[in-house]
C-alpha positions as CSV (number, residue, x, y, z in Angstrom):
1,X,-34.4,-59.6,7.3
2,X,-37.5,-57.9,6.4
3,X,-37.6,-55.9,9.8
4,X,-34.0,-54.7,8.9
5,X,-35.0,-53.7,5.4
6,X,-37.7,-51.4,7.0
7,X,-35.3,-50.0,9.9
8,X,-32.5,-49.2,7.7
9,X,-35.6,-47.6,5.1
10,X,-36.8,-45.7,8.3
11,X,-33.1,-44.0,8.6
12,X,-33.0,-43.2,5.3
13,X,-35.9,-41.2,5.4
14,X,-34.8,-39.1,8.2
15,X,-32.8,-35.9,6.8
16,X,-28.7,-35.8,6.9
17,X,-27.9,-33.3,9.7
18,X,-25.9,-30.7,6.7
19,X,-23.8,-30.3,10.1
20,X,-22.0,-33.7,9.8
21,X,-22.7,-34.0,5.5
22,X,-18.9,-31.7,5.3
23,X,-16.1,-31.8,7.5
24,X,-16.5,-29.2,10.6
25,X,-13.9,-27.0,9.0
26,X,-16.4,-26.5,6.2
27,X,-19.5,-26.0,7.9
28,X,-18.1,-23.5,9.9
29,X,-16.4,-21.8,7.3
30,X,-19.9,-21.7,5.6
31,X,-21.4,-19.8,8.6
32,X,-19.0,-17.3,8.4
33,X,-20.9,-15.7,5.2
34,X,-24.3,-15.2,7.5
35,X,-25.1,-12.0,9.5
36,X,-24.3,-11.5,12.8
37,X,-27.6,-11.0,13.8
38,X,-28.7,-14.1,12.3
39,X,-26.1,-16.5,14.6
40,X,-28.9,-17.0,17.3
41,X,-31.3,-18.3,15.1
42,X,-29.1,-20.4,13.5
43,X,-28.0,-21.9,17.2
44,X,-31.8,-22.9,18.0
45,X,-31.7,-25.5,14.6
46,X,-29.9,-28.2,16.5
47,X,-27.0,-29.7,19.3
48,X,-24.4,-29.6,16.5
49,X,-25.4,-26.3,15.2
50,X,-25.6,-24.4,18.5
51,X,-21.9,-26.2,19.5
52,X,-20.4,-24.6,15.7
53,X,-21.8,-21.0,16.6
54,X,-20.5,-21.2,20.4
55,X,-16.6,-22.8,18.8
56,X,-13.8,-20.8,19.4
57,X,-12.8,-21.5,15.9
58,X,-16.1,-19.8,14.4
59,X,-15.0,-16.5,16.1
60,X,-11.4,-16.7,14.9
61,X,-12.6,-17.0,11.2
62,X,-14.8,-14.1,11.6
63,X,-12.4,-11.8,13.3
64,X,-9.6,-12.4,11.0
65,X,-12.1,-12.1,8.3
66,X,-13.0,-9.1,9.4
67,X,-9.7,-7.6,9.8
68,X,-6.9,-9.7,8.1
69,X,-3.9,-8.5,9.6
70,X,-5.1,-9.2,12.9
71,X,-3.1,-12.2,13.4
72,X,0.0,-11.1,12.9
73,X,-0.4,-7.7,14.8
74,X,-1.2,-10.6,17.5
75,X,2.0,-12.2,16.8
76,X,3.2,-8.6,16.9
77,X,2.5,-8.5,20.9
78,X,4.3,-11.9,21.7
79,X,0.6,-13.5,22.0
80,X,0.5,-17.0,21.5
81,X,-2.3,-17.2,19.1
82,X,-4.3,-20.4,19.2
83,X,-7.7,-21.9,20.5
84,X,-6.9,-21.4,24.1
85,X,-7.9,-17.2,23.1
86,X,-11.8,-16.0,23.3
87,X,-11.8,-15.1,20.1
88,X,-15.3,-14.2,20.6
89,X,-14.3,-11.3,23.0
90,X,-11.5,-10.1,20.3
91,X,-14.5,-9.8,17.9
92,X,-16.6,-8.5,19.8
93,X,-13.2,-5.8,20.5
94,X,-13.3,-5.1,17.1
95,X,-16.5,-4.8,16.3
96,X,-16.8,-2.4,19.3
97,X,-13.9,-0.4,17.8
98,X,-16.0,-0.2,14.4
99,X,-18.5,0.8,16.2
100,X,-17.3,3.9,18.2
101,X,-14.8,4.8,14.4
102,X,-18.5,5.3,12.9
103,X,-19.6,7.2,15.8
104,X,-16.6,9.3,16.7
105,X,-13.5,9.3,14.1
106,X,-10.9,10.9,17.0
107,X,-12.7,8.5,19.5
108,X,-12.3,5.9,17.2
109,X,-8.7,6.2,16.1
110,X,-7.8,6.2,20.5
111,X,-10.1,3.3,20.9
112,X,-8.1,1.1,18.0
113,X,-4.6,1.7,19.3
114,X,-5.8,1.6,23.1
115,X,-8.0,-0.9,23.5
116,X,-7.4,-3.5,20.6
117,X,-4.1,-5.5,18.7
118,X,-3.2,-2.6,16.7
119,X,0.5,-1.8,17.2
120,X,1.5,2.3,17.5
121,X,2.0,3.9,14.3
122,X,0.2,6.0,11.4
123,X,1.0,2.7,9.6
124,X,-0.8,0.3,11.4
125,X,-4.0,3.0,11.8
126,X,-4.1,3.1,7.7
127,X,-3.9,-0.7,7.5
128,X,-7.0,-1.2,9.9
129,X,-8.6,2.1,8.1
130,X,-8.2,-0.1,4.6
131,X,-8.8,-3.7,5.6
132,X,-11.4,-3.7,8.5
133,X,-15.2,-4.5,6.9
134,X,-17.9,-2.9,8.2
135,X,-15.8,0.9,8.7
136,X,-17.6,4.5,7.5
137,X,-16.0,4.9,4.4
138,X,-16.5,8.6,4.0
139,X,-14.7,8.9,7.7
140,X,-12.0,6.9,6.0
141,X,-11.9,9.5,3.6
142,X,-11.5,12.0,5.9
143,X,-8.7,10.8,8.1
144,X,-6.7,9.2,4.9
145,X,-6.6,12.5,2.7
146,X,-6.2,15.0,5.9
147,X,-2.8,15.4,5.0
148,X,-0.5,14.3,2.2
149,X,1.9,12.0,4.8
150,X,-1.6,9.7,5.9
151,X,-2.3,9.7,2.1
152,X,0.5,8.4,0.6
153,X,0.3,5.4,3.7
154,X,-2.8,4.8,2.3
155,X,-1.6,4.5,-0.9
156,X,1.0,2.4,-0.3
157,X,-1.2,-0.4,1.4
158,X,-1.9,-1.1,-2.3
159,X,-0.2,-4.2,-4.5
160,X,-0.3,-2.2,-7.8
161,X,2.0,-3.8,-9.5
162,X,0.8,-4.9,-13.7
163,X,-3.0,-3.7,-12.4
164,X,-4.5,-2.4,-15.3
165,X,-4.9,1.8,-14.4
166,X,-8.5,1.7,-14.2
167,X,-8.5,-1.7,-12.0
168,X,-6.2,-0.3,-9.9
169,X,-8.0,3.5,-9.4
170,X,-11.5,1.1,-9.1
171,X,-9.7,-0.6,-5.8
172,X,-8.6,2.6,-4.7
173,X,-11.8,4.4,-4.3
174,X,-13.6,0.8,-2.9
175,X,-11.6,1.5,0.3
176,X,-12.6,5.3,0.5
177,X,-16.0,7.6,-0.5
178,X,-14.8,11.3,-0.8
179,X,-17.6,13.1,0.9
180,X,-19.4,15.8,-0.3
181,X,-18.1,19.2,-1.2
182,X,-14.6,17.6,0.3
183,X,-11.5,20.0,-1.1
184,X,-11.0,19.2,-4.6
185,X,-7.0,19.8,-4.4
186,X,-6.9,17.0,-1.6
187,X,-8.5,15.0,-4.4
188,X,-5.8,15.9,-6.7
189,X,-3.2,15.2,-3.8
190,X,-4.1,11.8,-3.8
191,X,-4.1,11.1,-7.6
192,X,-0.7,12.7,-7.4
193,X,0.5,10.3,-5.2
194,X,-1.4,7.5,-6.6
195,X,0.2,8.2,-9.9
196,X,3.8,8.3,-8.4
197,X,3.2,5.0,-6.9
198,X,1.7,3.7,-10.2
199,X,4.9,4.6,-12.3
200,X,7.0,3.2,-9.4
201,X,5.5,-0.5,-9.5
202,X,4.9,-0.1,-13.3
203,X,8.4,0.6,-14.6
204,X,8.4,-0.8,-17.8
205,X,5.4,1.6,-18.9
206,X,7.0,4.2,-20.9
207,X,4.4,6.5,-19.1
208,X,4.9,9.8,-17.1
209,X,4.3,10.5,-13.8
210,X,1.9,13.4,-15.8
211,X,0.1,10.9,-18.2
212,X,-0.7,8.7,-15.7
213,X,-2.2,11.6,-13.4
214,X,-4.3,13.4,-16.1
215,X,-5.5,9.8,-16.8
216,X,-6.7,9.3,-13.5
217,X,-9.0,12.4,-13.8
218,X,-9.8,11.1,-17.6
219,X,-11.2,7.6,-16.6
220,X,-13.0,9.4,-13.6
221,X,-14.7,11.4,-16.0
222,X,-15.3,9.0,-18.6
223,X,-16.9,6.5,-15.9
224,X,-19.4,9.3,-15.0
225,X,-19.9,10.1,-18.4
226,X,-20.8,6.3,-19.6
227,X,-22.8,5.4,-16.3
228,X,-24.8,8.6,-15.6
229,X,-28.1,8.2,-16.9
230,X,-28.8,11.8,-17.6
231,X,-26.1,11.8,-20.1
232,X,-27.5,10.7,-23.3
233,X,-24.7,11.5,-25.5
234,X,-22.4,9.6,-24.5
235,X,-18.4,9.6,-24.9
236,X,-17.0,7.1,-27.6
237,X,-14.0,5.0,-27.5
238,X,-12.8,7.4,-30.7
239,X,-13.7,10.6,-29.1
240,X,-11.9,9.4,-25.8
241,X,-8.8,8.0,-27.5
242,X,-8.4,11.6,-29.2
243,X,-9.3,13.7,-26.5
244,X,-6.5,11.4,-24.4
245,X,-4.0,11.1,-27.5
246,X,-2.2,14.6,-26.7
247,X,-0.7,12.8,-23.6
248,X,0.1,9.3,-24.7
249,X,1.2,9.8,-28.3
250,X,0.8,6.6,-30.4
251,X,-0.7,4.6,-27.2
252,X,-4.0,4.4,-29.2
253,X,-4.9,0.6,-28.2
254,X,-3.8,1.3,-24.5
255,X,-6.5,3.9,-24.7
256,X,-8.9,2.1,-26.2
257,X,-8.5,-0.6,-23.8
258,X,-9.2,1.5,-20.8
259,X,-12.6,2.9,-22.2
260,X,-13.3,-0.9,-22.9
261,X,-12.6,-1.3,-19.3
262,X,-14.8,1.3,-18.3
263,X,-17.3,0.3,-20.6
264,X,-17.6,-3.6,-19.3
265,X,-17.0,-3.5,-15.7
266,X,-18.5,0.0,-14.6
267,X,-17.9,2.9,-12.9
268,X,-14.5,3.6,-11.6
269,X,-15.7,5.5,-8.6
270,X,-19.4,4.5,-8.0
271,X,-21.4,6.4,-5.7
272,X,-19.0,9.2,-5.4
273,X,-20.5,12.0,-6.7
274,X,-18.1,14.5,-4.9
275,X,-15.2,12.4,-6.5
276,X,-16.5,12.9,-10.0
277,X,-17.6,16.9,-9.1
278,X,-14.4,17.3,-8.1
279,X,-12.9,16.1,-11.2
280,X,-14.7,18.2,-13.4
281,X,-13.9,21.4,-11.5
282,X,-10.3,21.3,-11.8
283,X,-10.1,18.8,-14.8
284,X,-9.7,22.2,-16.9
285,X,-7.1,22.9,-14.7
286,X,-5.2,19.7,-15.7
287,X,-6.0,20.4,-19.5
288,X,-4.6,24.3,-19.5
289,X,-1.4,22.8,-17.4
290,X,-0.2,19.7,-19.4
């Protein structure tokens, strides 16, 4: 009795592999949040641990992780997706293909149609371009806003429907950075079509196509204004609802709520100083038009 009281005491004391603590589904879904680099380190703590970075299933979460649509551009092919794939070669496919993108845009955009799941199509490129982790965002940038047809596919990857505006132009610039002394009318380009789209899954605003757009360039300036630290005057919810009233006439508490927006959750396009630069240069263009 007393011999089993001081085995089962001896167990006790002897740490819980975390490994077999949560089903296998979890613990690998927990390693999915570490860095890459750190998986062979993690391999070297134990039997169970080195057989959870080496499963097939590990690599599966992290590609489609990685790039979301991947499974159904698989499905696309006629692949039978399942465990009997080396998922770690896909991922290591894709993270070759983010790889070479960074590097070489042109070489980049052959490399994900040629040698990866992507299907043909502009469509397909934009959806990689605005889902894949770990992509250049100012080469984004640059292929997305080349010309006004890649554009609007870009903008169209977006769910925008009853988004508040400033949420939705915050997602919008999360997926791109607009590089440095980049063409300020491609800028406008987009917010034109961004403010098409915005009507067009918003119907029951009773907001222009024009509203919309010059409050795109509005909120970008206001988020610069209220988040540069330079700036020690800064805009007021009063100043900014008058300033804004001209163009949504008796919308006073819709305006108010976007500078509260601004004001709680940050800049609408942070880090992009050539995004708010090119706001303010033709930003007196959209005032003398509308």
């Amino acid at each position: 009795m007393g011999l089993a009281w001081s085995q089962s005491k001896q167990q006790a004391a002897i740490p819980r592999d975390p490994a077999y603590a949560v089903p296998p589904e979890v613990f690998i879904h927990i390693l999915t949040y570490l860095q890459l680099e750190d998986l062979p380190n993690v391999a070297c703590v134990s039997k169970s641990w080195n057989a959870a970075i080496k499963s097939n299933y590990l690599w599966m979460q992290m590609a489609t992780l990685k790039c979301p649509p991947l499974r159904g551009w698989i499905k696309h092919r006629n692949i039978k997706m399942g465990m009997d794939m080396n998922w770690r070669t896909i991922f290591r496919q894709l993270q070759a293909c983010v790889y070479v993108f960074n590097k070489n845009m042109a070489l980049g955009i052959e490399s994900i149609v040629s040698d990866f799941y992507v299907p043909p199509g502009p469509e397909n490129i934009i959806r990689f371009l605005t889902s894949t982790k770990g992509l250049n965002r100012v080469k984004v940038a640059i292929y997305v806003l080349r010309n006004r047809d890649t554009t609007k596919l870009f903008i169209d990857q977006f769910s925008l429907k009853n988004v508040p505006l400033a949420d939705a132009l915050r997602s919008l610039f999360d997926h791109l950075a607009v590089p440095p002394g980049y063409a300020a009318n491609q800028l406008h380009h987009m917010l034109e079509l961004f403010a098409d789209r915005y009507i067009e899954s918003n119907s029951h605003l009773s907001f222009t196509k024009d509203s919309i757009f010059f409050l795109c360039f509005s909120l970008l300036m206001l988020s610069s204004d209220l988040t540069a630290p330079q700036v020690r005057n800064k805009l007021s919810k009063r100043e900014f609802v008058r300033l804004n009233r001209s163009h949504l006439d008796g919308h006073d508490d819709y305006l108010g709520r976007l500078y509260d927006n601004v004001y709680l959750f940050g800049h609408i396009a942070h880090g992009h100083h050539a995004a708010s630069q090119a706001s303010q240069r033709i930003f007196s263009t959209v005032l003398r038009v509308h």
